[in-house]
Backbone as CSV, one residue per row, in Angstrom:
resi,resn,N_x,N_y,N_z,CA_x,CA_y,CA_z,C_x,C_y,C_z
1,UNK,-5.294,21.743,-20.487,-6.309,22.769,-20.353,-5.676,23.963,-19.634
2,UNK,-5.412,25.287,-20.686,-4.873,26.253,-19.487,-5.581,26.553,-18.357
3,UNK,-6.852,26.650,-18.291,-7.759,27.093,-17.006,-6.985,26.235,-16.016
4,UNK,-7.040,24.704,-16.214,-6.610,24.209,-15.253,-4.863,24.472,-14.869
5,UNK,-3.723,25.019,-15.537,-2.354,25.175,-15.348,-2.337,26.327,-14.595
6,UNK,-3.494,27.416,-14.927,-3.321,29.080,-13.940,-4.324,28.660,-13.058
7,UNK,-5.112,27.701,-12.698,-5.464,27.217,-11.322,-4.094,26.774,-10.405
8,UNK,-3.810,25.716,-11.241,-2.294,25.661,-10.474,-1.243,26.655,-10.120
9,UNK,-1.376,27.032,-10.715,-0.310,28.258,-10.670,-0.332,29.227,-9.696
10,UNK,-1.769,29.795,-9.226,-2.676,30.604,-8.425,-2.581,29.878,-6.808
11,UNK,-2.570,28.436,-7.236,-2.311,27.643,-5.772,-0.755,27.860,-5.451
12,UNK,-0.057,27.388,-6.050,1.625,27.786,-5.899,1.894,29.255,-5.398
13,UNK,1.033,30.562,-6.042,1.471,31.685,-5.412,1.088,32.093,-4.454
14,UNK,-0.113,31.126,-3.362,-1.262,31.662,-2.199,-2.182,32.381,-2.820
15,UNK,-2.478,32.075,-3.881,-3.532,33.327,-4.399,-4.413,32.218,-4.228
16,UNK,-5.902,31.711,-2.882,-6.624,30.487,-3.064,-7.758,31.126,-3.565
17,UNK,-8.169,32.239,-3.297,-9.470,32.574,-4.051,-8.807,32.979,-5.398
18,UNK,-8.558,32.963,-6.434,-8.285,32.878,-7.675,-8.187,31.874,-7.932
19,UNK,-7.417,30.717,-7.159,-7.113,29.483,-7.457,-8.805,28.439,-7.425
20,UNK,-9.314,29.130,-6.564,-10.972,28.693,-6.402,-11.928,28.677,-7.553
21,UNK,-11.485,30.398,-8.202,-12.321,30.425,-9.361,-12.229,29.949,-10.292
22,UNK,-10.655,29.394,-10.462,-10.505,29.242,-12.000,-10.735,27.733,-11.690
23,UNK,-10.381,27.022,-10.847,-11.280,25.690,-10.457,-12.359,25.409,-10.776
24,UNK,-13.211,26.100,-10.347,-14.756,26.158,-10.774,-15.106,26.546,-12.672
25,UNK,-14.031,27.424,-12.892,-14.173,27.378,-14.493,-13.887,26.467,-14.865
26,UNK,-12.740,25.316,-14.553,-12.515,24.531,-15.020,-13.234,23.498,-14.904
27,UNK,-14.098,23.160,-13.848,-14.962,21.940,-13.995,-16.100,22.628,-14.409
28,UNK,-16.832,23.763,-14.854,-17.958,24.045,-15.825,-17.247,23.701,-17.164
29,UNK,-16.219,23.498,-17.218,-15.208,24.125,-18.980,-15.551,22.305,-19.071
30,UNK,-14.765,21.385,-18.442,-14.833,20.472,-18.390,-16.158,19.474,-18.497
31,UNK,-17.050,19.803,-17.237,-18.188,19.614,-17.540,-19.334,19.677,-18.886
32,UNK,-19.368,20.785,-19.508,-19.595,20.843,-20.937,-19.014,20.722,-21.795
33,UNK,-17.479,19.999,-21.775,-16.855,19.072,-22.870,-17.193,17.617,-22.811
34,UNK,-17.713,16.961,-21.428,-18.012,15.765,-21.236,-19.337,15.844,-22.083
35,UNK,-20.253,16.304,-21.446,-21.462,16.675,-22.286,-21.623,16.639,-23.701
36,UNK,-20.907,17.475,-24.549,-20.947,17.377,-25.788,-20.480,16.181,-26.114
37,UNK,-19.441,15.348,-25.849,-18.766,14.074,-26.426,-19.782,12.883,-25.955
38,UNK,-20.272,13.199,-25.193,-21.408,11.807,-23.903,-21.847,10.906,-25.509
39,UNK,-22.557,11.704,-26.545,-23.226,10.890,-27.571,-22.128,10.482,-28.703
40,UNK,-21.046,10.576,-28.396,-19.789,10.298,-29.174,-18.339,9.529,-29.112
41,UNK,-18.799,8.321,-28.743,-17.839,7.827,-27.814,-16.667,7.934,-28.747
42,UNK,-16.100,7.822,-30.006,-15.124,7.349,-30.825,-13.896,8.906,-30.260
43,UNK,-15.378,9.870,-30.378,-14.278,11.371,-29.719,-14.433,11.087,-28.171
44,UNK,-15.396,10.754,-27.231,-15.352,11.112,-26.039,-14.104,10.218,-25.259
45,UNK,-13.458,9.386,-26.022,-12.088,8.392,-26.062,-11.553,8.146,-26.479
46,UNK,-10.803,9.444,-27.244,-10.299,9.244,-28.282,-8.709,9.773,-27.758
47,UNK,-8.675,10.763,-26.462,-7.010,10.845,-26.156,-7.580,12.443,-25.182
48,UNK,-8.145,13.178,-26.450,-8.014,14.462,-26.205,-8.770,14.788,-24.870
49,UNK,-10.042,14.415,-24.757,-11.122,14.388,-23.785,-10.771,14.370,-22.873
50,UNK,-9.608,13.213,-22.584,-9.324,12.473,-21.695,-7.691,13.253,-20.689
51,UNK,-7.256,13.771,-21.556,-5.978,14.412,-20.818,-6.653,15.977,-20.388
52,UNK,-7.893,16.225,-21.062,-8.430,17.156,-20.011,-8.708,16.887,-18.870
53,UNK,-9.350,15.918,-18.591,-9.998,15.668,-17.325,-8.960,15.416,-16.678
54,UNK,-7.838,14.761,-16.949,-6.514,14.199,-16.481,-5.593,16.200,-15.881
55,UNK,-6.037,16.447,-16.776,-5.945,18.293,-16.140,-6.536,18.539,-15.012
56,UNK,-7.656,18.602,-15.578,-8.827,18.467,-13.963,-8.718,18.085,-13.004
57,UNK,-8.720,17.001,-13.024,-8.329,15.834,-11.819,-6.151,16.278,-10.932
58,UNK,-6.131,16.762,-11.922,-4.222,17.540,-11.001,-4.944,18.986,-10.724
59,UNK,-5.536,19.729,-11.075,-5.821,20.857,-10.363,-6.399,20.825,-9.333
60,UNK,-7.642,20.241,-9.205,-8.575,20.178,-7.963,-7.859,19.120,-6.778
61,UNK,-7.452,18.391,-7.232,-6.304,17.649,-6.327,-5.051,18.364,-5.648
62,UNK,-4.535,19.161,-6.217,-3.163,20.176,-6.271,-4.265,21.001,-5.232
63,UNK,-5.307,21.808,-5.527,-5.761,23.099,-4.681,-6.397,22.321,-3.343
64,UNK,-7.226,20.893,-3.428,-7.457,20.578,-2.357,-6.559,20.085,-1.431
65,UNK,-5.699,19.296,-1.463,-4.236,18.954,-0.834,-3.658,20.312,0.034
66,UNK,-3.618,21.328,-1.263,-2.757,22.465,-0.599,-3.400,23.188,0.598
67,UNK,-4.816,22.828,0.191,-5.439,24.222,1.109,-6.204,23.025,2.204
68,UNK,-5.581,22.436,2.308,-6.202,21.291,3.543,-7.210,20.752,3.212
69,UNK,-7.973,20.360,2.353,-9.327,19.650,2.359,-9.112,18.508,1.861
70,UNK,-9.946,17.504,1.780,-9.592,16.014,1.356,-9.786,15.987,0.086
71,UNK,-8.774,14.600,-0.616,-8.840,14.767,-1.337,-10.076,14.382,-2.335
72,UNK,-10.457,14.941,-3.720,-11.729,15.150,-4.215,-11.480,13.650,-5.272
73,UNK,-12.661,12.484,-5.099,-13.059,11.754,-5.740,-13.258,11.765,-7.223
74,UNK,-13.176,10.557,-7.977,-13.222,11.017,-9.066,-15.122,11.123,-9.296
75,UNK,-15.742,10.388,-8.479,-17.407,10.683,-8.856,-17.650,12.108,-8.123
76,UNK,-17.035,12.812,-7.110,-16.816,14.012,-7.026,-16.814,15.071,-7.830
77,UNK,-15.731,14.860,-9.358,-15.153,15.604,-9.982,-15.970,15.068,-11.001
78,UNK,-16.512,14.058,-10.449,-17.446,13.716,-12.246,-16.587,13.202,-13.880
79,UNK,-15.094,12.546,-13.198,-14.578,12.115,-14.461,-14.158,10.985,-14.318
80,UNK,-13.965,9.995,-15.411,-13.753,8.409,-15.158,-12.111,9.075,-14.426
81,UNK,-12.238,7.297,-14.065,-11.242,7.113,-13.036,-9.539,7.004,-13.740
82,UNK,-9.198,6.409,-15.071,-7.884,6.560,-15.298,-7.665,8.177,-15.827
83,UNK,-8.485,9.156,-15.974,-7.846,10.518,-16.079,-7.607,10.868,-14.812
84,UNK,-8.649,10.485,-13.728,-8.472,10.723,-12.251,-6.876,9.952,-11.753
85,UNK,-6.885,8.847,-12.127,-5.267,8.208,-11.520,-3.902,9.119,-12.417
86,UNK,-4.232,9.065,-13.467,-3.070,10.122,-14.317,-3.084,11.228,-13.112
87,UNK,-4.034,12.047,-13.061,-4.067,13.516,-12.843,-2.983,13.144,-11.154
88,UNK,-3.577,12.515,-10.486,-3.160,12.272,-9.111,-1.651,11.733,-9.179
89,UNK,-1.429,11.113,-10.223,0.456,10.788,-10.048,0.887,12.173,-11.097
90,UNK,0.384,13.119,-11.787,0.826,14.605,-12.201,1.108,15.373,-10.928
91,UNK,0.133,15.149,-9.976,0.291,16.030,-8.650,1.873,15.852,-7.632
92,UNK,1.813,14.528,-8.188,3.931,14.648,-7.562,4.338,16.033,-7.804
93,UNK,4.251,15.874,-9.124,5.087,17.595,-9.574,4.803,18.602,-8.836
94,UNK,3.495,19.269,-8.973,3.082,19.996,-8.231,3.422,19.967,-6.416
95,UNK,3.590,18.740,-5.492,3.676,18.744,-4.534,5.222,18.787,-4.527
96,UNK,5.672,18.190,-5.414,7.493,18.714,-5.627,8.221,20.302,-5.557
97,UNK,7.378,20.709,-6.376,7.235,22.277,-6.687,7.164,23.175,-5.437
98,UNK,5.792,22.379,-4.185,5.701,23.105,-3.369,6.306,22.306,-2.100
99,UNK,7.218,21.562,-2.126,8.052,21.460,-1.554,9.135,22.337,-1.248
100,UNK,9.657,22.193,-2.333,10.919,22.913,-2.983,10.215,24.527,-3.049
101,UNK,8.932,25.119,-2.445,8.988,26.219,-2.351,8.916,26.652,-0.338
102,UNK,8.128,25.576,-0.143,8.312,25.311,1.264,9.940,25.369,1.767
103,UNK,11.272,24.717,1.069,12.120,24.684,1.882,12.877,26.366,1.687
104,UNK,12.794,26.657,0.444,13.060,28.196,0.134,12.473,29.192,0.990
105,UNK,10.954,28.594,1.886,10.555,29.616,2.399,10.763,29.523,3.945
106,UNK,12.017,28.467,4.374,12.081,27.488,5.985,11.930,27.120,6.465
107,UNK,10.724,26.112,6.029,9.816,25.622,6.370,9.839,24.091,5.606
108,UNK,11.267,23.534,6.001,11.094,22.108,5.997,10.463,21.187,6.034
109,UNK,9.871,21.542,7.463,9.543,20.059,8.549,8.305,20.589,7.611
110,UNK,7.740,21.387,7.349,6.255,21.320,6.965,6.408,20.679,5.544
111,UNK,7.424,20.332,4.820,7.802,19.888,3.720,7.915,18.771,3.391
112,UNK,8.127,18.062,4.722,8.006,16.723,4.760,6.747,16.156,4.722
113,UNK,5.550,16.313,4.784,4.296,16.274,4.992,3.729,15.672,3.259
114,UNK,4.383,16.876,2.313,4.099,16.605,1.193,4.938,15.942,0.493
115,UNK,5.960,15.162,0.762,7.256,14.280,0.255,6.417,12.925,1.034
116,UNK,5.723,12.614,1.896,4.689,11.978,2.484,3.686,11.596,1.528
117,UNK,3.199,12.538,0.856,2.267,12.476,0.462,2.554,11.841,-0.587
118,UNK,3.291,12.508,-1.492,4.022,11.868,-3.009,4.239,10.476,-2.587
119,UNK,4.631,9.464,-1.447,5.086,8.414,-1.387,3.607,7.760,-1.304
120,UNK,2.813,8.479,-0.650,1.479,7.623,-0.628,0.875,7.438,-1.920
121,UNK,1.002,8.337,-2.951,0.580,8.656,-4.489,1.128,7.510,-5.316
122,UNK,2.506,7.429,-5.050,2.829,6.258,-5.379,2.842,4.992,-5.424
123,UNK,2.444,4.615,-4.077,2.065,3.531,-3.944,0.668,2.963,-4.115
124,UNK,-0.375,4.063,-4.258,-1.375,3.784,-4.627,-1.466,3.721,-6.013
125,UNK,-0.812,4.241,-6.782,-1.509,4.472,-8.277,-0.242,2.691,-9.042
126,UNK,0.826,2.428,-7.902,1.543,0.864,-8.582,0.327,0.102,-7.672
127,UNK,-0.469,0.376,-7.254,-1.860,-0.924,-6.816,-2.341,-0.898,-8.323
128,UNK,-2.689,-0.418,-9.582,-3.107,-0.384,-10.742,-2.725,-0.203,-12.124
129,UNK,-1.904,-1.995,-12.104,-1.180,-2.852,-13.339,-2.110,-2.765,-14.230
130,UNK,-2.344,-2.082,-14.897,-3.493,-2.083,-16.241,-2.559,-1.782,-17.586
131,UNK,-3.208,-2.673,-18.737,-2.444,-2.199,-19.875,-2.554,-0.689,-20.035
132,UNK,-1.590,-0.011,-21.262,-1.953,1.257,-21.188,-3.152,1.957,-21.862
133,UNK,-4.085,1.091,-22.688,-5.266,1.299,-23.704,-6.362,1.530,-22.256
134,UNK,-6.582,1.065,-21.119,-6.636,1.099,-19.997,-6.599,2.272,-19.159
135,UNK,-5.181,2.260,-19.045,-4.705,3.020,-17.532,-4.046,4.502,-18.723
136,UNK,-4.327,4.216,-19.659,-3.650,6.157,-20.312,-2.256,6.015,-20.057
137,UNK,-1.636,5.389,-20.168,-0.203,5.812,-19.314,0.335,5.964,-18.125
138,UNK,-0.309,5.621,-17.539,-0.155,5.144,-15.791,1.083,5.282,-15.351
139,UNK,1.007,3.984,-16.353,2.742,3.236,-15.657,3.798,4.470,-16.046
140,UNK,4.135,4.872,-16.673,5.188,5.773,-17.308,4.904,7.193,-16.644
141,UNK,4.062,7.423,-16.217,3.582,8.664,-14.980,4.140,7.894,-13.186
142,UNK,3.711,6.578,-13.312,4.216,6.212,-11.809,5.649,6.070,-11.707
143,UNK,6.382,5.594,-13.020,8.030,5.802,-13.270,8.477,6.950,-13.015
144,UNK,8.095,7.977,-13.549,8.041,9.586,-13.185,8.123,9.917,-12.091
145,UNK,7.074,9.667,-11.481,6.972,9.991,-9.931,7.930,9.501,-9.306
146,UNK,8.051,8.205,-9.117,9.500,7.676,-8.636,10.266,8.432,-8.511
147,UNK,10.875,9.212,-9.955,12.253,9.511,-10.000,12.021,11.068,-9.232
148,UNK,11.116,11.441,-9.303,10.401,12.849,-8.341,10.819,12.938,-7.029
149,UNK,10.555,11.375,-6.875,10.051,11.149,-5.029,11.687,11.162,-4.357
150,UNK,12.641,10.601,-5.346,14.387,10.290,-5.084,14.703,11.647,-5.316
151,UNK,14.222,12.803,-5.993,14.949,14.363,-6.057,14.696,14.912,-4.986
152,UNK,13.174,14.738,-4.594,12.833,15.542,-3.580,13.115,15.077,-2.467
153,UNK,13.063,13.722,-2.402,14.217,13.389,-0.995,15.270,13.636,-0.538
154,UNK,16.160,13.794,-2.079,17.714,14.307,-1.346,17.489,15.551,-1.241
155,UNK,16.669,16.560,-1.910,16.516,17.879,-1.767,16.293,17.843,-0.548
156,UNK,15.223,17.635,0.030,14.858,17.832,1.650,15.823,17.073,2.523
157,UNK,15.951,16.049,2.504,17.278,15.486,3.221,18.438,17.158,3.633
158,UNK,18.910,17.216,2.348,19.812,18.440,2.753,19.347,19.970,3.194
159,UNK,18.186,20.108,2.870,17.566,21.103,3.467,17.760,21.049,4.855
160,UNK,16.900,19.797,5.276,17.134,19.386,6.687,17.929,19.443,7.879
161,UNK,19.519,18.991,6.996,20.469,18.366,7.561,21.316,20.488,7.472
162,UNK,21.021,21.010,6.466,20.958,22.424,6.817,20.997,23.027,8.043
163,UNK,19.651,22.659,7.674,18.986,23.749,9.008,19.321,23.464,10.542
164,UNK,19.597,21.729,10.929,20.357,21.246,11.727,21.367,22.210,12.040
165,UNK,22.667,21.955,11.125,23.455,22.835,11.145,23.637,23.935,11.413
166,UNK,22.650,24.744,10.934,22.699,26.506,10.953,22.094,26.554,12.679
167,UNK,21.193,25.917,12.803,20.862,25.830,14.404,22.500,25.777,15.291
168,UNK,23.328,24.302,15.157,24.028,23.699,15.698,25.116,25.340,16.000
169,UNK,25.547,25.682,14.825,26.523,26.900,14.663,25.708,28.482,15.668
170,UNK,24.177,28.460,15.352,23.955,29.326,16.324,23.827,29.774,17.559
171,UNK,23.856,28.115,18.391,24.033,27.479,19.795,25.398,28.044,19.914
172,UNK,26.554,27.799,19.083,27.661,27.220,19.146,28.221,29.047,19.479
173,UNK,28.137,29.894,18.360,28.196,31.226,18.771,27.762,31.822,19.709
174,UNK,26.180,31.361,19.976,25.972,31.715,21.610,26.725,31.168,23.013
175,UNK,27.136,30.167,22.787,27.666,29.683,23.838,29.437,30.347,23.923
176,UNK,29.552,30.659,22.923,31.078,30.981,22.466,31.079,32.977,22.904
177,UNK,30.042,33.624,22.822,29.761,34.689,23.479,29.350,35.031,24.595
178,UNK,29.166,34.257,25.655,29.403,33.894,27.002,29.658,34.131,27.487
């Protein structure tokens, strides 16, 4: 659903009131696609329906995370629960993204918070072994994440071990100008 990708997108640049609105378009957009399919189950589960809400459920997750609020339920968001577990192991990316914009901006240690978070994502969404007719693809989204959670670790690891450094050398010149 693009509404929901330039919600994301709007969260990534600090733009939160844009990122607010197009949120709210997206669960009216959403909301009256559930609606129309409600008397149609063969379409209302048929794939398509369903990786919307799986949209849904990574945007409003992505903007609430970012902007401090808890995170939003799937009877919250009003969509069954395996587009809600998809959407929430999609949000690795997104919290990867703003990691990796966090350390660009020097702000490490605050980076670690959301490399935190991704590990908690993970371990919650391997609590739910479901076939994939089930879980949408779960499993092959929680494999994903994994390999997310090992980039963004060594990424921040060396960020870290950086900034250590650049400290260590600026002591080191001060003390050396003495």
């Amino acid at each position: 659903m693009r509404l929901a990708s330039s919600c994301i997108k709007s969260i990534h640049r600090n733009q939160s009131e844009q990122a607010e609105q197009l949120l709210e378009e997206t669960r009216q957009a959403t909301t009256q696609m559930l609606g129309a399919f409600s008397s149609q189950p063969a379409l209302r589960y048929g794939g398509f329906v369903g990786d919307a809400e799986k949209e849904y459920a990574e945007a409003a997750i992505t903007c609430a995370v970012i902007s401090g609020r808890p995170l939003p339920t799937p009877e919250e968001l009003e969509i069954d629960y395996a587009p809600w577990l998809n959407g929430l192991a999609e949000v690795g990316g997104e919290f990867r993204r703003h990691v990796l914009d966090l350390i660009r901006e020097d702000h490490p240690e605050q980076a670690e918070e959301y490399l935190e978070a991704m590990n908690e994502i993970y371990h919650t969404i391997m609590g739910f072994d479901y076939p994939n007719a089930i879980s949408y693809g779960l499993r092959g989204r929680s494999d994903a994440l994994r390999g997310m959670i090992e980039r963004t670790r060594g990424d921040l690891t060396n960020a870290l071990r950086q900034a250590r450094l650049e400290q260590r050398l600026a002591q080191l010149e001060e003390t050396l100008s003495q």
